[in-house]
Structures are given as C-alpha cells and as structure tokens.
N, C-alpha and C positions, 0 to 999 in steps of 0.2 A: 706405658709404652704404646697401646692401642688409643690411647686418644692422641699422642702425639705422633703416631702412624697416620692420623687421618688428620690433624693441623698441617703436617707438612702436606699432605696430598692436595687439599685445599688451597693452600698456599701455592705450591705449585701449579695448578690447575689454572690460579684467578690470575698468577703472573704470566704465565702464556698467553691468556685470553688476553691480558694486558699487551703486552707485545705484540700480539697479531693485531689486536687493535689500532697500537699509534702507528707500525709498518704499511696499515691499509691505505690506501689511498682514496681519499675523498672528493667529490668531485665537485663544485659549487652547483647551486639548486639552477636549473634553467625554466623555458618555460614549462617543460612539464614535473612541476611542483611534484606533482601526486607520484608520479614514477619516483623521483630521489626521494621522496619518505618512504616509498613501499621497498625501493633497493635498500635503504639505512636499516628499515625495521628485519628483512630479511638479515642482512648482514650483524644485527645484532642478535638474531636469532640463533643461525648459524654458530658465532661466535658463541654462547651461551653453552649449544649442545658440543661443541669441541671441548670447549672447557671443564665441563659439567665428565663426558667420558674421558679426558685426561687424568683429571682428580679423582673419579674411581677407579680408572686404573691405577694410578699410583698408588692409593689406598688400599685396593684389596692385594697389589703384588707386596707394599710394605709387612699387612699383616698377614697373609698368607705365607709370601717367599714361592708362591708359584707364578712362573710368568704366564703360564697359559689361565688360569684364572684373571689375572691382571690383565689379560688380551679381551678374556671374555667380558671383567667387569664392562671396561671400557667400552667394547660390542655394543653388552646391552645399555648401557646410560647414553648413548649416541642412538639408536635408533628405540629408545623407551616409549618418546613421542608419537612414532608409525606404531608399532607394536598394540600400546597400551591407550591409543585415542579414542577419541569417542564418535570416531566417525565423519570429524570437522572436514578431510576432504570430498567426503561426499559429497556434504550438505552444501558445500560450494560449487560442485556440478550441478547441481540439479538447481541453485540459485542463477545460476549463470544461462542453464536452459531455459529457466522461466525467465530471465530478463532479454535474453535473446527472440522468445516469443510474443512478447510484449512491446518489444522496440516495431516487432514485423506487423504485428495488427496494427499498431499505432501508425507505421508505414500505408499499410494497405487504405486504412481510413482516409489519412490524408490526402492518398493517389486519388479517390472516390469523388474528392472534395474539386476535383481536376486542377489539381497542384502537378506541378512537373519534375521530378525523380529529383534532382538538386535541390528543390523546394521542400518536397515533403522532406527530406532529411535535416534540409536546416530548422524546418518545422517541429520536427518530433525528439531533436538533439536534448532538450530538455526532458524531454520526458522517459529518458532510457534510464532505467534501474540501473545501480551501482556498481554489477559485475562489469555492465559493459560501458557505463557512463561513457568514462573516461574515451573510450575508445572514439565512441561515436561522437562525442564531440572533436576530439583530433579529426574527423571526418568531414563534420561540419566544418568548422572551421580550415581544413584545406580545403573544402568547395568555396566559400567564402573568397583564399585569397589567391583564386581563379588555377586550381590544382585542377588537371580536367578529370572528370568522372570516373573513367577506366583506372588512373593512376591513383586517384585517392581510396579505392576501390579493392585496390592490389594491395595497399600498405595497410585497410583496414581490415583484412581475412590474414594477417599475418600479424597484427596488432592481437587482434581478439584470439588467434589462434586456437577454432575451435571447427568441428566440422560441420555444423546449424550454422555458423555464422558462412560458411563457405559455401553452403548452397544460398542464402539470403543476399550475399554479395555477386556471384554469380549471376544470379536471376535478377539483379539491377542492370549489372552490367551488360548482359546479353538484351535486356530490354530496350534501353537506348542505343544498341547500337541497331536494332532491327525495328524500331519505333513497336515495338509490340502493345496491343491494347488489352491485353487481357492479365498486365501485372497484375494490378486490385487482387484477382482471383488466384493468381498464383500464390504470392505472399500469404493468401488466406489460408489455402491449401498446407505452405509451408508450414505456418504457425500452428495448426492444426496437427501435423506431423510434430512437431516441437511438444507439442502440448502433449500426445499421443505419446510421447518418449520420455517424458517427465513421470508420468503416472506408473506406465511401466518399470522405471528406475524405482522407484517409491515400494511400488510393489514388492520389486526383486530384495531390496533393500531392507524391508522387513520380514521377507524371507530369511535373510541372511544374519538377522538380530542373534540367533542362537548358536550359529560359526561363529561369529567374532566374540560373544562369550565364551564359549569353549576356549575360542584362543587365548583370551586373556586369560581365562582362571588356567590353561596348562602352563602357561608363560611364568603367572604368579607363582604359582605351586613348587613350580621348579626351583622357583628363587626362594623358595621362603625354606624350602627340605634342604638346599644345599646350604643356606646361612645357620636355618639349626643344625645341620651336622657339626657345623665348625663349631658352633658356641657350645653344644650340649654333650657333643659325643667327638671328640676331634680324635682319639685314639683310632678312629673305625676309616679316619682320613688319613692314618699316616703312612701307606702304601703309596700315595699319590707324595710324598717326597721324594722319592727317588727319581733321575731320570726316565727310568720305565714308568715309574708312576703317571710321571708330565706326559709322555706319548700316550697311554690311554687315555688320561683328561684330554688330550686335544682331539682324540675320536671320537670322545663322549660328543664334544660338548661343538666338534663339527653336524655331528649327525643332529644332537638338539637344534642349533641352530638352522642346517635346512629344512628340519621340521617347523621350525618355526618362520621362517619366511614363506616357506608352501602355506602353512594354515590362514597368515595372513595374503598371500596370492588368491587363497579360496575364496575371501568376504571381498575382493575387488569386483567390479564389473568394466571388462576391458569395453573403452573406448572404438567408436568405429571409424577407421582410415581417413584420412583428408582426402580423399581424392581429386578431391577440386583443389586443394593447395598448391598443386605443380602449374597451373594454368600459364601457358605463354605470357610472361608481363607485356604491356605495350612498351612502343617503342619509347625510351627517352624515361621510364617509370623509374622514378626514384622514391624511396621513403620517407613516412611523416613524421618518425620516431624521433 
C-alpha cells in the first residue's frame, strides 16, 4: 500500500504539471531570443517545483491520512530549493556587481579615448559580461536605431533593474544633458564603489557560511526525526490522529516553519533602494523590452 500511496502521488503530481503545461500559453520567440528561453526555462522550473510539492503532498496525506502534514510536505518540496541551496542566488548578485563594474570602467576607458557617450556604449556593448550582456546590448542597439540617449537610458535601469546600474545610467544621462567633462572620473569613482561593494558582500557572505549551515542541518533534522518517528516508532504519533491531534501539528509545524523562514532571512543581505528608479522619464519614453 505505501508504494502504491506514492505511484499515485507521483502520478498525480506529473499529470498537473502535465496540464499546467499544455493550458500555458506560449508565445513565439521574437527578437529577444534570450528573454523567451530564460522565461521557458523559468516556467519549466516553476512547473517542476509545483509538481514536485503536489506529489509530496499527496503522498505524505496518502500515507499519513494527516492533511496538515500533506500541507506541510508539500510547504517544504516547494520551497526545498530556497531552503536547502547553496547559495546560487548570491553568487548571482555579486556576478551581476562585478559585470556592472566592468561594463563602467570599460565605459570610462572608452570616454578617455574621447569617444562620445553613444559611442563609447556601442563600443564597449561587446564587452559587457553576461549578467548584464544582454541588457547592454538592447542599449546599444536602440542607440543605433536613433532611440535618443535619455529614453534608451530609462528602459536600460529598468531592464537591468539593479541599483549600481541606476546610478551608472543616471550619470550618462545627466552628463549629456549638461555636457559635463569630468564623466571619465566619475564612472571611475562609480566602479570603484561597485567594486568596494563586491568585496564587502563577499566578506559578509563568508561570514554568514556558518547561519546558513545551521539552517540547513535544523531544516534536515527536523525532516529526518519526524520521518523516523513515522517509520520506527509510529505508536508515539498516534495522538496526532485525532482532530485535536491535527490542531497541534498545525502549531507545531506553523511555529517550525517561521522559524524557518527567519533563519533563512538571517543568511540574506538586504539590497539597497533604487532610488534613482522613480527618475521623471522623458517626454515621449517608451521601452526597449
């Protein structure tokens, strides 16, 4: 019966994902290739961890017969990824800092070279690392086909959607409009701070190597004491049959889980405000997306 408790779970699970799958709606590739594989590969992703906590849930409420377990399987197999990662979204901030500090000295080089702000950007469009490639070439290429500076400017701090990228577009933007000579030095300054902000993240980051241990192995622990209860000792679980039983597992295992979202809040390092985000678009600004 427990193996065929969890073929149906499985079963269940892949034919949802099945169904959300062919209901979604696809959109043909345009030109931005790279966006419709990164939205397909998200959406298969997505799909996966739906799937993935449906079938646990059905599986552990099959063999339990508790729905608040089968709420929590499900919980944890939907967010196992954030939980129990190794940190993949970090390492993607601080890639994205350092390719945003890299596009702005390659910037600032350029400007040296006395290229002029539209130039150096078509210039240096190849040479932007992969966080932000993409972006900076949408950039480029509406400078190219005659997007004026301020507007392609406005779609590319809302493209890269980052707050380094908001002061780097900023300080183009305000430079042409006030013919300023002293970019070179400012971008350098920026990058600098970029760079300055990298290291520090890195720092904190290893700091923080021994929180997000802890958090996994209390996360593990937890899952591995409540699975041997059921397998080794299930008499000592049978108070949680009852409805009163169900109302204390759901305290239990509320109060687990916002201990478990705090512990992983703790190994985050919050982001700092756009502030430059809200900037008055110019007149007539529309986007390159």
């Amino acid at each position: 019966m427990l193996g065929l408790s969890v073929l149906c779970g499985l079963m269940a699970g892949g034919g949802l994902w099945l169904a959300v799958t062919g209901l979604r709606r696809v959109d043909r590739p345009d030109a931005w290739g790279v966006v419709v594989r990164w939205q397909r590969w998200w959406t298969r992703v997505t799909s996966y961890r739906l799937a993935a906590a449906i079938a646990a849930g059905l599986t552990v409420g099959a063999v339990t017969r508790w729905p608040v377990a089968a709420i929590l399987a499900g919980l944890l197999a939907w967010a196992a990824p954030v939980l129990l990662g190794s940190g993949k979204a970090e390492e993607q901030h601080v890639a994205k800092l350092e390719a945003i500090a890299s596009w702005t000295e390659a910037l600032r080089g350029s400007l040296r070279s006395y290229a002029g702000i539209e130039q150096a950007i078509r210039d240096t469009a190849s040479l932007a690392k992969p966080p932000i490639a993409r972006q900076v070439a949408g950039l480029a290429g509406a400078l190219s086909a005659g997007v004026r500076l301020p507007e392609a400017l406005e779609a590319f701090k809302s493209d890269v959607d980052h707050h380094a990228a908001d002061l780097v577009a900023t300080s183009l933007r305000r430079a042409a409009a006030s013919h300023a000579g002293n970019l070179a030095s400012q971008l350098g300054w920026l990058a600098q701070a970029v760079r300055d902000r990298v290291a520090a993240v890195q720092r904190v980051e290893t700091a923080r190597t021994e929180t997000k241990t802890s958090a996994r192995l209390v996360i593990i622990i937890v899952v591995t004491v409540g699975v041997g209860l059921w397998l080794f000792n299930r008499p000592l679980l049978e108070p949680y049959n009852s409805p009163a039983g169900q109302v204390v597992l759901a305290v239990v295992a509320g109060i687990w889980v916002t201990a478990a979202v705090w512990l992983q809040r703790l190994t985050r390092i919050p982001e700092p405000a756009r502030v430059l985000a809200d900037e008055p678009p110019p007149a007539g600004a529309r986007g390159l997306r």
